[in-house]
N, C-alpha and C positions, 0 to 999 in steps of 0.2 A: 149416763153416769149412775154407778150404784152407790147411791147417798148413805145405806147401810153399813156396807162395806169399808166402804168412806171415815162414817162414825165409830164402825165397831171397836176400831184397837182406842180409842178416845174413849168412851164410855166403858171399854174394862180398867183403864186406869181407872177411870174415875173412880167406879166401884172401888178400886185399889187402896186407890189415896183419894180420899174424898176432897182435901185439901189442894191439890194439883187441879180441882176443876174451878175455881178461884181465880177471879182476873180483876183486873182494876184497868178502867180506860181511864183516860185522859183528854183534856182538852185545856186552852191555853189559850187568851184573847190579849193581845197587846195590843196598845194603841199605835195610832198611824199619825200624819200628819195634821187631820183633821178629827175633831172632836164626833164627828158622824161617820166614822166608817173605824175598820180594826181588821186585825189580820187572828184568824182562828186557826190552831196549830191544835191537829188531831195526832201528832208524830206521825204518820204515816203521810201527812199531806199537809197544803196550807192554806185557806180559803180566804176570799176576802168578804167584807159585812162592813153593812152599812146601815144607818137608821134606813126605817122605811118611809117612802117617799112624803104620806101621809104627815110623818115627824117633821121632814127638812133634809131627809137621805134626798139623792140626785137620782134614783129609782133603778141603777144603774145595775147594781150587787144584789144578792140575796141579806137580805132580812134575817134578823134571830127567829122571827116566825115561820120565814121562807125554812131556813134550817130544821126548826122542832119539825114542821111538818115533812120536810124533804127526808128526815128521818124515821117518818113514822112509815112514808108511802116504801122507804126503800126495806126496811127492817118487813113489814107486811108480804112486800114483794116475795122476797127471800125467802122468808119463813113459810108463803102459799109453794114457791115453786121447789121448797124442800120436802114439805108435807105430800104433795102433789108426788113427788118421786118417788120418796119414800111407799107410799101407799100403796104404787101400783096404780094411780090414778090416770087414765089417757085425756090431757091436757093438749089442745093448739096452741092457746094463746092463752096468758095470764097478765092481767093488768090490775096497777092497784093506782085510784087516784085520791088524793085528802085534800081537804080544803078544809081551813078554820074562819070561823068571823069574828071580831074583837071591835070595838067600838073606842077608836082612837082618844076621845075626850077624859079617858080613864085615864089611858098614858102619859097625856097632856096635862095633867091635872086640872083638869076644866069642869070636873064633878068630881063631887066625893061619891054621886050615886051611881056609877059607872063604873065597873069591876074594872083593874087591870086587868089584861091576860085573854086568854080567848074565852068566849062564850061556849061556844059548841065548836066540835071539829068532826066531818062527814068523812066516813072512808068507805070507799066505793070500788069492790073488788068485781074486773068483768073477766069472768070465765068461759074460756069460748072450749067445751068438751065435749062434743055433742054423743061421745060413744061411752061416757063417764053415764054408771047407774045412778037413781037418785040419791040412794044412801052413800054413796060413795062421796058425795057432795057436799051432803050434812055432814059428814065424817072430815070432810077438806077443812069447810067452814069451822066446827068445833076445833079442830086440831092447830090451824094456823091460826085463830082468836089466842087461845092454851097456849100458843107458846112464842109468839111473836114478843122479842123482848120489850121492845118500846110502847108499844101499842098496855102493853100488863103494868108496864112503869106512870103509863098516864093514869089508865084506870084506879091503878093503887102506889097514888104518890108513895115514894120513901121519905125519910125523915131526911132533911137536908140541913147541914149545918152550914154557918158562914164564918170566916173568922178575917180577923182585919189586923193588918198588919203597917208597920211602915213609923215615920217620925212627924 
């Protein structure tokens, strides 16, 4: 696949119309029949979610954390095996795997001294390229860090607003 080529007529729009590169996702959690799980509607797909087991989930579903994460290892993925094309880089195998740890007592409210949310979250890219130079590597690594979108959104939260609706 040439990922350039690919991109090219997209990024001379952009240039174009800078405004046409502008997108807005979506996502959409309604509830289910149980107070511990909910149905996640990305429009393109529907997931199901459920507390995590630790809470009183049935351990059966993916997690909101299983989610954040399963988005961070996939966006990663993506981003190393575009950069990897794009560059030129000779790649066998690309894997990316994340793990976060959070200390459940927070969520529970069983401490105030116990942060909600995750503590740390590892991500752990294995490159198997054995004909890839070295610089070419460091070049991989900086470039998919640079522009992996989720992974840059963690780094430097956005401003998020809430608003609440209803009677």
């Amino acid at each position: 696949m040439n990922v350039r080529s690919l991109q090219k007529p997209l990024k001379e729009q952009y240039r174009r119309d800078s405004s046409a590169s502008r997108i807005t996702l979506t996502a959409k959690g309604t509830e289910t029949a149980t107070p511990m799980t909910c149905s996640v509607d990305i429009g393109r797909a529907v997931y199901q979610a459920e507390a995590h087991k630790g809470v009183g989930g049935t351990g059966t579903a993916a997690c909101s954390g299983d989610l954040l994460l399963g988005a961070l290892a996939a966006c990663a993925q993506i981003t190393c095996q575009l950069v990897a094309t794009a560059m030129g880089v000779p790649t066998q195998h690309i894997e990316v795997a994340v793990s976060g740890d959070l200390d459940l007592q927070g969520t529970l409210g069983l401490s105030k001294d116990v942060p909600v949310g995750f503590e740390t979250i590892d991500v752990r890219f294995d490159i198997d390229a054995p004909q890839a130079a070295p610089e070419q590597l460091r070049a991989l690594q900086e470039k998919t860090e640079q522009y992996c979108v989720v992974l840059q959104t963690l780094l430097r939260p956005p401003k998020i607003n809430t608003e609440w609706t209803g009677s």
